[in-house]
N, C-alpha and C positions, 0 to 999 in steps of 0.2 A: 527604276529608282526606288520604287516603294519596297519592291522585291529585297532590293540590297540590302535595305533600312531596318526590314524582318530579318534577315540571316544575320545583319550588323549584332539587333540585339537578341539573337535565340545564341550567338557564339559569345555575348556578353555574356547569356545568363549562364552559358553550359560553364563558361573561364570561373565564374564566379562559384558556382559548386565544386569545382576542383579544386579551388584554391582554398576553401572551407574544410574538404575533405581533406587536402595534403597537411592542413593546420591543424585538422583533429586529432589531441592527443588521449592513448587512455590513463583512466582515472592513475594518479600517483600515489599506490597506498601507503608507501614507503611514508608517508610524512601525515598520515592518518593517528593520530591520538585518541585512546579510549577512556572516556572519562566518567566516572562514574558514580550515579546519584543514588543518595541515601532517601526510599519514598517510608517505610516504616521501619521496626524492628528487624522483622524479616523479610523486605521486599527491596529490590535493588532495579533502576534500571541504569544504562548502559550507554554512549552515545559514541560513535565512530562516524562511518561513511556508511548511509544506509538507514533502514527504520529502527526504531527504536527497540533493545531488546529488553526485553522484564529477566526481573532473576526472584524467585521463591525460595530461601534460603534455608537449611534448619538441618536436625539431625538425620533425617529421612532422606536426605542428599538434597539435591539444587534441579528446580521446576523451572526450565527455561521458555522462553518466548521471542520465536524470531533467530537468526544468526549473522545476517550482514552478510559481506563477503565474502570468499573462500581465504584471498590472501591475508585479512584479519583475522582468522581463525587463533593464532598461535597469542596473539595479542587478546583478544579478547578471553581466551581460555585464562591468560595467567591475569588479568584483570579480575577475573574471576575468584584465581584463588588465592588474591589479596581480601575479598570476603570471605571466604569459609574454603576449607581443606576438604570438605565433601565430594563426592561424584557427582557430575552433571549427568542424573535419570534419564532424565525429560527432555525432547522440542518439542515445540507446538512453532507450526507455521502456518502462519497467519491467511498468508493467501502466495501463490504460484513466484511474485516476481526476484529476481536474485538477488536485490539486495536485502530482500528476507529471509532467502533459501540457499544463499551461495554458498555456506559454512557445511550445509549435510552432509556432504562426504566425507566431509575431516571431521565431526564430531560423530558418525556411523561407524567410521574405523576406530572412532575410542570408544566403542559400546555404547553410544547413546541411542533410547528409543527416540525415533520421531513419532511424530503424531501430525496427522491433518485429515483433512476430509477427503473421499476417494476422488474426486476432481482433482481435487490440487493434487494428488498421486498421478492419476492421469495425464497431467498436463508435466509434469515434468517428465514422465517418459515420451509423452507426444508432442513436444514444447512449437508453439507457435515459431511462422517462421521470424525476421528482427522488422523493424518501419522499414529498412533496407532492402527486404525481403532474402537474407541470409537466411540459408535451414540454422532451425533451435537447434542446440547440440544436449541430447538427451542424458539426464541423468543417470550414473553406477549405479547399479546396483544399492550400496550402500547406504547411499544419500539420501534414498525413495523411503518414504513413509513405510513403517511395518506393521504401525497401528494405526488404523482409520475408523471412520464414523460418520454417520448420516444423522442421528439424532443426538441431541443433547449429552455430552458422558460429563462425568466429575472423577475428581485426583482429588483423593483426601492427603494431604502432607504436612507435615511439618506444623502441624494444628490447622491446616487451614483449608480450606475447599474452592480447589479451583475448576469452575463451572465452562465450557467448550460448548457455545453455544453458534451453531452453522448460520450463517449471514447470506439467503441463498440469492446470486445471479445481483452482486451489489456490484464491489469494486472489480471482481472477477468471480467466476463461477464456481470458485473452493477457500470461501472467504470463511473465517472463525474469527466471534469475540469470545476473551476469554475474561471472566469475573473471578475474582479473588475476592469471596463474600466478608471474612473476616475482617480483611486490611479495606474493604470499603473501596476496589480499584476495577475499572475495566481496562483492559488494551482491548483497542478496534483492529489495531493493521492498518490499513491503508482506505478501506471503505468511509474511514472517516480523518482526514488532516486538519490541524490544525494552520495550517498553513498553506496560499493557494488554493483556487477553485479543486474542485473533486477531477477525480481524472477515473471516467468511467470507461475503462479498456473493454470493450465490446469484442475485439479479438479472441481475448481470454475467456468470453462468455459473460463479462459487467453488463446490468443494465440501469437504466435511470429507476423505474418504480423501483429495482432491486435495492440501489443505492438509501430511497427515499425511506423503505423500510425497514434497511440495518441504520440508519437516523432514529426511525420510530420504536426500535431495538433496546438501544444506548436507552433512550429515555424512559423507557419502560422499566431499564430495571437501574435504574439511577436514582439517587436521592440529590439534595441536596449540600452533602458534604462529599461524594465520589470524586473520588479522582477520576479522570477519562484522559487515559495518558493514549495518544494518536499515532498512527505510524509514522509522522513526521510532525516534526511542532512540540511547543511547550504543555506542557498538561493543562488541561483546563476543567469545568466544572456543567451539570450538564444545561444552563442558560446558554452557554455557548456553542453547545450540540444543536440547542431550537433553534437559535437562529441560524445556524449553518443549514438546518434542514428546510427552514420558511426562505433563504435564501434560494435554494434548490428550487423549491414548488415553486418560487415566483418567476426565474429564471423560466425554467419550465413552461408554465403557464403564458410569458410572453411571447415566446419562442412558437408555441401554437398556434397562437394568433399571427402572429406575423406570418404560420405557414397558411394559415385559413386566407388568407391574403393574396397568395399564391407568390411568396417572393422566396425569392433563390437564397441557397447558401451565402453566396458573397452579400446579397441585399441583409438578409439577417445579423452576419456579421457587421455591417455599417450602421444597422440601426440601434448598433452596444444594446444590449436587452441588459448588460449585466450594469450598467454604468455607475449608479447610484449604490452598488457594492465595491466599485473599484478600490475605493478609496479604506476601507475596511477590510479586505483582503489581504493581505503579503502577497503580491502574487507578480507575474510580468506578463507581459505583451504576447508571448508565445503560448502559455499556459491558459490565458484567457481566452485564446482565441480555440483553442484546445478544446477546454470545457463547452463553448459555446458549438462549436462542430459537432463534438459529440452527441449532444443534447438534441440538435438540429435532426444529424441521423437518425437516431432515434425514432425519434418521431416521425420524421417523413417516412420511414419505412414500415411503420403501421398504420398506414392512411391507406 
């Protein structure tokens, strides 16, 4: 009887995964709108399906950051050039995942230099395989960075200097903030959201102190009027960087103790380490449990 009772619900839960899987549709870009925000004179960013892209704008042509998805390309290029009739020079990508990087190949075959860091070069020719475990499907030629960098470079343009500063083993292992010192702005990428807990992809090579120190990054070279426009999320200012990072370290710090404890994954997860953030977060139930995993990892695997 007991026997039954387990096959009853292991054929519950198998029914239950297929019918999720037979439900999941992909993304519908067709109905994706680009809309796009005026931050200065010459700085523009951009919002579709995906992170956030910056636009540098001026005689010297257009200093981009980020590209979305491949099938928005055509859309965000002519959204583009309702700002300035210039040549898009530039990408700069932020860090490896596609809704940052999925545009390279369509903006590669219209002559644009990419730039990133030789990780994140790497990782799109050796792309992890999906949570699925589907093989990555490797980037053209194209697409692939031409210009890389390990230490700090700057892009003088358009009067302004935009500073490629390496964020190492944060959100992923080929993470870059780029500072636009004139206009007073950073983009992070993804190592820092303003939206939801951190998603530190260990796959890709993220780590948590990594994470803690592209936090200690932003603030370092932040004042008090910068913009810190996030890979996803409304721009904010850097009081709301500290407390995203003191979030962090205390998540952290509980998460420790409770392994000095000797209690399991699932006991950690029940003991909400994050609770007293909940409610300040944007964030859901998947996502949370997400960050807290991660964090968990982490740690337990340097003990």
């Amino acid at each position: 009887m007991r026997t039954a009772i387990r096959y009853a619900f292991m054929f519950a839960a198998v029914l239950a995964v297929l019918v999720v899987c037979a439900n999941a549709q992909p993304p519908d870009f067709s109905k994706v709108q680009i809309k796009t925000n005026k931050i200065s004179e010459n700085f523009y960013t951009l919002d579709g399906q995906g992170g956030t892209i910056g636009l540098l704008v001026g005689p010297d042509g257009i200093f981009m950051v980020d590209d979305q998805f491949a099938p928005l390309t055509d859309r965000i290029v002519a959204a583009i050039k309702q700002i300035s009739n210039m040549p898009i020079k530039f990408v700069v990508n932020t860090h490896v995942h596609g809704d940052h990087t999925g545009g390279n190949e369509n903006l590669g075959r219209m002559g644009v230099t990419i730039v990133a860091r030789n990780e994140l070069r790497n990782r799109l020719m050796h792309p992890s395989p999906a949570a699925n475990g589907t093989p990555g499907v490797p980037t053209k030629r194209e697409g692939l960075p031409s210009l890389t960098f390990e230490e700090p470079i700057q892009f003088r343009m358009n009067g302004e200097t935009a500073v490629l500063i390496p964020i190492v083993r944060a959100h992923t292992d080929g993470d870059t903030m780029v500072r636009f010192v004139s206009n007073d702005i950073i983009m992070t990428g993804d190592f820092y959201r303003s939206v939801q807990y951190p998603n530190i992809d260990r796959v890709n090579g993220g780590s948590l102190n990594g994470m803690i120190n592209g936090l200690g990054q932003i603030l370092a070279r932040s004042g008090p009027n910068t913009k810190i426009i996030p890979g996803h999320g409304p721009t904010v200012d850097r009081s709301a960087v500290m407390m995203h990072r003191d979030m962090l370290i205390a998540v952290r710090d509980r998460v420790s103790k409770l392994l000095d404890q000797g209690k399991s994954q699932e006991e950690v997860l029940a003991a909400q380490p994050t609770a007293d953030y909940d409610a300040k977060v944007p964030n859901s139930k998947e996502t949370t449990q997400r960050f807290v995993t991660q964090v968990y990892a982490e740690l337990k695997a340097a003990r």
